[in-house]
N, C-alpha and C positions, 0 to 999 in steps of 0.2 A: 575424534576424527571430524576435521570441517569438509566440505564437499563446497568447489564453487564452479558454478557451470555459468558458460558462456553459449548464447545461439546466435545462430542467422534469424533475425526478425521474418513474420509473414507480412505482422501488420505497423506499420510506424506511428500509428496513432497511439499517444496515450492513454487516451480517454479509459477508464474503467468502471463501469457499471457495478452500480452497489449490490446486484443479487450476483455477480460472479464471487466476489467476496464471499459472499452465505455459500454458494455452491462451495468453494474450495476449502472452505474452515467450520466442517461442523464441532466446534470441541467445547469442552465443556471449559466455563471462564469461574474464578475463583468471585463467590456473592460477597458484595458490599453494604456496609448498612448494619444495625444492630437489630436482630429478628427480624422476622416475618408477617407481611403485612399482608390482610388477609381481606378486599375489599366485599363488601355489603353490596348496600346498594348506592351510599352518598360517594360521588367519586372524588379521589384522591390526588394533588398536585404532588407530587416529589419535589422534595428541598434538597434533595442530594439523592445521588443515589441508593436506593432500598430495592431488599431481596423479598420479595413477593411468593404466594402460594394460590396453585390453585384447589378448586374444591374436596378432588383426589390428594392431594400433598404432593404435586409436581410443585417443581419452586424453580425460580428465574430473577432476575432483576432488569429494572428500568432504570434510565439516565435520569437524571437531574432535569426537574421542567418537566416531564412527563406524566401524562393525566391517565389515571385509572378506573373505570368503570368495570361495573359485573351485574348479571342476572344470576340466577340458579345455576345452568350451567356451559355459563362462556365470561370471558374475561375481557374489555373491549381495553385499548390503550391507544392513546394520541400525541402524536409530538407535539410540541408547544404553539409550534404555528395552527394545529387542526386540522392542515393538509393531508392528514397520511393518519390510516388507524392500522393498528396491529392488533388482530383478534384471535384467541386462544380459544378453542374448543376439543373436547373429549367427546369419544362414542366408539361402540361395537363393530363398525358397518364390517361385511367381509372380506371387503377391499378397500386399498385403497382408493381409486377411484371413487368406490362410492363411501365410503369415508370423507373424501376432500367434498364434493359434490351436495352432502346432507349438511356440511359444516356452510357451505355456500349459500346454501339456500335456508338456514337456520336466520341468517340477516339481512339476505336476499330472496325472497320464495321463488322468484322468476330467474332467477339464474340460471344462465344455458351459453356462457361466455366460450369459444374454440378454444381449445388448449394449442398455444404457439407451442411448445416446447416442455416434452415432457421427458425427467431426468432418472434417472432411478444412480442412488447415489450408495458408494460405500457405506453399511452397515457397520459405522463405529460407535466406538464407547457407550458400548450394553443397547445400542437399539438393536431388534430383528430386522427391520425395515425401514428406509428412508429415501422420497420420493419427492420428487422438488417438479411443482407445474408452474410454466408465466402464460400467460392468456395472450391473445389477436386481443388490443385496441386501436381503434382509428385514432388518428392525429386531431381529428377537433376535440375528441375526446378528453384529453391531456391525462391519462389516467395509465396506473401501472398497476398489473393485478397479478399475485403472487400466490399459491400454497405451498405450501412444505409438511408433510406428511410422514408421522415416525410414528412406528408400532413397537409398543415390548410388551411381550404379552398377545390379548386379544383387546389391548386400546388401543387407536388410535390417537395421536396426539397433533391435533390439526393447527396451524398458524396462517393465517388469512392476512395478504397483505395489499393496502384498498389506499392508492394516494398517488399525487401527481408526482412526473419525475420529477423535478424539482426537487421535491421534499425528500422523495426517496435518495438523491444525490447527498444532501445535504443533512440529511440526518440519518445516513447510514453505520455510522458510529451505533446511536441509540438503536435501530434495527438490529444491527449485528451482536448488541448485548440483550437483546433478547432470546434470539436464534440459538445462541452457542453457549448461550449461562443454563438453559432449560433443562432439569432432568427429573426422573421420575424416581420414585422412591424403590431402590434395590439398581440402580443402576449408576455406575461409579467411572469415572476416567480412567485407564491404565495408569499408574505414578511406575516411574524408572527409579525411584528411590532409593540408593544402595545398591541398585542395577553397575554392572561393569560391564564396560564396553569393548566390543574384541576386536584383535587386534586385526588390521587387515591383512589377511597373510597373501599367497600368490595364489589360493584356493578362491578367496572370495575377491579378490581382486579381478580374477579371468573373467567370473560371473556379473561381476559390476560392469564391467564393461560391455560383455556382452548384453548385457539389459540396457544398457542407457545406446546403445546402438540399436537393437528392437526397437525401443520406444520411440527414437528420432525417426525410423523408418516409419511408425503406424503413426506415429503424429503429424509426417509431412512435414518435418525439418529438416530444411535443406543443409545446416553443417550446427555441428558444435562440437565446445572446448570444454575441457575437464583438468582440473586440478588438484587434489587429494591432499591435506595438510594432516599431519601425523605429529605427535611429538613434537611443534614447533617448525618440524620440519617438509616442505613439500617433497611428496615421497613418490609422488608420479603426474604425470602430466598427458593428455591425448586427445587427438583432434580426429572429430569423425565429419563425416560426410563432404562436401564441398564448400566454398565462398561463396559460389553464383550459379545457382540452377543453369545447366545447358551447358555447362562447360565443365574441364577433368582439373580444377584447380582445388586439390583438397588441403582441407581444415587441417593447418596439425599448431602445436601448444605455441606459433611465434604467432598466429593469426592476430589480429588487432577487431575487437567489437566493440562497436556504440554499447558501453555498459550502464546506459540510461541512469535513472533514479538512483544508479549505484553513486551516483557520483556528488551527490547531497552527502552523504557518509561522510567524503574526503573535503570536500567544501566545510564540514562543521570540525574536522579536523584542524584546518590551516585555522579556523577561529578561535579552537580551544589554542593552538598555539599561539596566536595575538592576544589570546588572553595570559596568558603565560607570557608573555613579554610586557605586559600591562598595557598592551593599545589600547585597550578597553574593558569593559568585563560583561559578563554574561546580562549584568541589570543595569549598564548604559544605555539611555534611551538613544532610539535611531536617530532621532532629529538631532542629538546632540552631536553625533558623528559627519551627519550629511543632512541640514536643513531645510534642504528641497524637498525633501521625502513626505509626501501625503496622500493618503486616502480619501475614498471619496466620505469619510465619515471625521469631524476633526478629532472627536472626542478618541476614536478609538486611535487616530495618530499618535497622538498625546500620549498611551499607553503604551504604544508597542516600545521594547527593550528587545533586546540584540536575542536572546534567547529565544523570543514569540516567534523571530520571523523561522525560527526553523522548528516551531513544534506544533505547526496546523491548528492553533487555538485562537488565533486571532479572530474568528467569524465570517472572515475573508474568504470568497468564496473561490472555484477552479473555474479558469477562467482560459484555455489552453486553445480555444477552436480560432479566436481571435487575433494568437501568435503566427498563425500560416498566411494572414495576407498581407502584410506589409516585410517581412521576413529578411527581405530583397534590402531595402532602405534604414530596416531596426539598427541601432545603436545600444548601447546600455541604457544611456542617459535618455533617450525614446521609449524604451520601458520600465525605465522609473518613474518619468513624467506621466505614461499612461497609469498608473496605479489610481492617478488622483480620480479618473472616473469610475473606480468599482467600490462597491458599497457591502459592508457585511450584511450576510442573510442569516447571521445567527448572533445571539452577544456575545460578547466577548468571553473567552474560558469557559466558554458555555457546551461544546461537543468539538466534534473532527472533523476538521474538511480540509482536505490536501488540496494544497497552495500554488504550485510553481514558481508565480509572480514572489512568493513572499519568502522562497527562498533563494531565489534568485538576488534579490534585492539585500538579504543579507548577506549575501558571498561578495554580491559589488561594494557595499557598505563597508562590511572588514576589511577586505582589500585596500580600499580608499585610506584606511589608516598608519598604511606605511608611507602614502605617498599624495599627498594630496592636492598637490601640483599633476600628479597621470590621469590620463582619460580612465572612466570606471571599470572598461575590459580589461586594458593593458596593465594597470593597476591589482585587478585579483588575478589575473595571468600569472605574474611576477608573484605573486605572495604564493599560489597553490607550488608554484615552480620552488620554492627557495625554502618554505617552512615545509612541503609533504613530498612532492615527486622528487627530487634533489635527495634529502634525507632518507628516503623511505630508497634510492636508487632505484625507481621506475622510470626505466631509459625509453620503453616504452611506449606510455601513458601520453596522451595529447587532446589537446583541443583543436589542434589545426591541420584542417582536411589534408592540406599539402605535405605533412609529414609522414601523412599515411604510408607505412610499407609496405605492408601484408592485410588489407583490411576484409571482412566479410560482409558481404554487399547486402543492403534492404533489400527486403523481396515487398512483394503488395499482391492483395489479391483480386481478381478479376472479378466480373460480373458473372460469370460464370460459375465462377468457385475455384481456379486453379490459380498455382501461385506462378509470376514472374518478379524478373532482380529488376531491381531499379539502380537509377545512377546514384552516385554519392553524395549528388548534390539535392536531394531529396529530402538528405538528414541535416539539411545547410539550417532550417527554419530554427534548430537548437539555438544555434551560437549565439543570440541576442541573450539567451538567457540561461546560458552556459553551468552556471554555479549550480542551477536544479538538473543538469543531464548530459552535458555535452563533452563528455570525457571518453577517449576511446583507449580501449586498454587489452594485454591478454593475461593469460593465466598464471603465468612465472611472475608478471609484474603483481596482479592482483592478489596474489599468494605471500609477496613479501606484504603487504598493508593488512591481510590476514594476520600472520603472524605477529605482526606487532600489536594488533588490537585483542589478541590470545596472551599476549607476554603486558598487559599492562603498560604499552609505551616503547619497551624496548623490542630492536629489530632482532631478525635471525643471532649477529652479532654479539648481540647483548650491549647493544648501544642506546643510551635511552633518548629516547625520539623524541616525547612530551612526556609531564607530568601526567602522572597515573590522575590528580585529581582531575584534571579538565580532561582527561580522555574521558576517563566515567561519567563526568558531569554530562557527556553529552548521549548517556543513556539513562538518565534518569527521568521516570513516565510523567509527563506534563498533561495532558489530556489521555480518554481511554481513547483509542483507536474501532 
């Protein structure tokens, strides 16, 4: 059974902070690397990723480029630039609080930093307890300061995190495979293995809903869609709360939502099928396609292939606050040309950093290959139109505000703290660079393109849409995340 939920936004900003990540995914990630590297006192560069221990036999792993130091009893780690350390430490305290506190002060003695935000997070996979703090720093400071706090047993198992945003942006990847690779000895992930899954009957259906309406309520969602895929088949559909705060216009399964980042999926969709028609293929270089195309770096120009621009490995960094102010004026070809001034802040194939700009530019790119005489929007306009929405029959599905017929409006939040709708044109800042988000869609539409990526290609029908190989090809792991 797939579940695809659509909301009414609070906030229209992309932006996503690297410790929301950590908060939302404590789980355990599968160690890479042949044994366990157990550092002294000379510290250790990673040539690739290796699975590590610490003094008790807790075991984790680090990214590739990652520096390891240790004392007796702590584990220091830094990302490759030395902006940002990740420190590992055990002890007794009888709380956590003074658990986080003693670990503080073990590398800090004068530590007395206010805790901005203190989390107390679901106890999964074999922890008793798990406790997430971010600290008050000032702005000259440039500085982000993090603990996360798991007990099993009477340890504590402390992770200290000391480094500027920047780093912490950009190598959140290597953060987040520390966090969630870490476990202690006797403590194991649930595995569904041979697990069978039940069926949804009208028992647990009444209660599904009735929970995902609780939760819209306690969470301050103002409307959302729901879609249920069963057997290939969508087996129910429903719309809760309203479109626009203040008014009785309610949610139901025809609504239309800005389905954001969803819409990178269907953008590398219409690519696998231009590769499938031979316009190009996955390891044609971009220049080869569209020779304007440069970054601020030549060398890694030179490198990028049609694959890179949609798997965050380029070194390229997110670069999203920059797209709100000319928004009004953007073209395609205005943000292709801005690319030339941004510079990777990582090497290349080196970790994750989500793109926009460089997905964007590969949706304009492929596009550009049916027709190369069309301007670069109207051109992947036409290609998503002809090889996915067309085929796939989401009559739906758009990019253009004025087709809207049913839509659910951005909300934004106040200085306050409470939420108001905004206009439509709000969400206008997308359309420049459409291929990474700017796709509006609901649940009957979204449930056919479900289906077909459940059926290997082929739709409800049994119509086959694209090759099984390039549908796969575009979940194959390029970078860890």
């Amino acid at each position: 059974m797939i579940i695809s939920i659509f909301y009414t936004t609070k906030d229209t900003s992309m932006v996503m902070t690297t410790f929301h990540i950590i908060i939302a995914s404590i789980i355990a990630l599968l160690s890479a690397g042949a044994g366990y590297v157990y550092i002294q006192t000379r510290p250790i560069s990673a040539d690739q990723q290796i699975a590590m221990h610490t003094p008790s036999g807790a075991t984790f792993s680090i990214e590739k480029g990652w520096i390891a130091n240790s004392t007796e009893d702590m584990i220091i780690l830094q990302e490759p630039g030395k902006e940002l350390s990740f420190t590992l430490i055990e002890n007794n305290q009888d709380s956590a609080d003074n658990a986080v506190l003693t670990a503080w002060q073990r590398i800090q003695p004068d530590f007395a930093r206010t805790i901005q935000h203190r989390m107390v997070a679901p106890a999964t996979d074999g922890w008793d307890e798990m406790i997430q703090y971010v600290y008050t720093t000032s702005t000259s400071e440039n500085k982000f300061l993090m603990a996360l706090a798991r007990r099993a047993g009477t340890t504590w198992y402390i992770s200290l995190i000391d480094g500027t945003p920047g780093a912490v942006g950009k190598r959140g990847a290597g953060i987040n495979l520390i966090a969630t690779s870490f476990k202690v000895q006797g403590v194991e992930k649930e595995s569904f293995t041979g697990k069978v899954a039940h069926k949804l009957d009208d028992v647990k259906l009444t209660e599904l809903m009735e929970f995902i309406e609780s939760a819209r309520v306690f969470c301050d969602i103002p409307g959302a869609a729901i879609g249920i895929v069963q057997d290939g088949k969508l087996i129910h559909s429903q719309g809760f709360g309203v479109t626009e705060l203040g008014t009785d216009n309610l949610v139901t399964s025809e609504t239309q939502f800005m389905i954001g980042s969803t819409t990178k999926s269907l953008t590398t969709l219409m690519m696998a099928k231009l590769v499938d028609e031979g316009k190009f293929s996955w390891d044609t270089p971009v220049t080869k396609i569209l020779p304007i195309f440069e970054l601020g770096d030549q060398q890694i120009t030179n490198k990028v292939l049609m694959k890179h621009t949609v798997s965050a490995n380029t070194g390229m960094p997110r670069h999203d606050i920059e797209l709100f102010f000319n928004h009004h004026i953007a073209t395609p070809a205005l943000r292709i040309t801005e690319m030339k001034n941004i510079k990777p802040t990582t090497g290349f194939g080196e970790t994750f950093q989500y793109s926009n700009s460089m997905v964007m530019a590969g949706g304009y790119i492929a596009g550009h290959t049916i027709d190369h005489n069309l301007e670069l929007g109207t051109a992947y306009d036409q290609a998503m139109q002809s090889r996915v929405l067309n085929p796939l029959q989401m009559t739906s599905t758009t990019f253009d505000f004025d087709q809207l017929q049913h839509p659910a409006m951005p909300h934004g939040q106040t200085l306050l703290g409470g939420y108001v709708a905004m206009p439509l044109s709000s969400e206008q800042w997308i359309t420049s660079i459409r291929p990474a988000g700017g796709l509006w869609s609901n649940v009957h539409d979204m449930a056919k393109y479900l289906i077909m990526e459940l059926n290997h290609g082929f739709n409800a029908d049994g119509q086959q849409i694209i090759s099984e190989k390039n549908l796969l090809e575009r979940r194959k792991p390029q970078i860890m995340i």
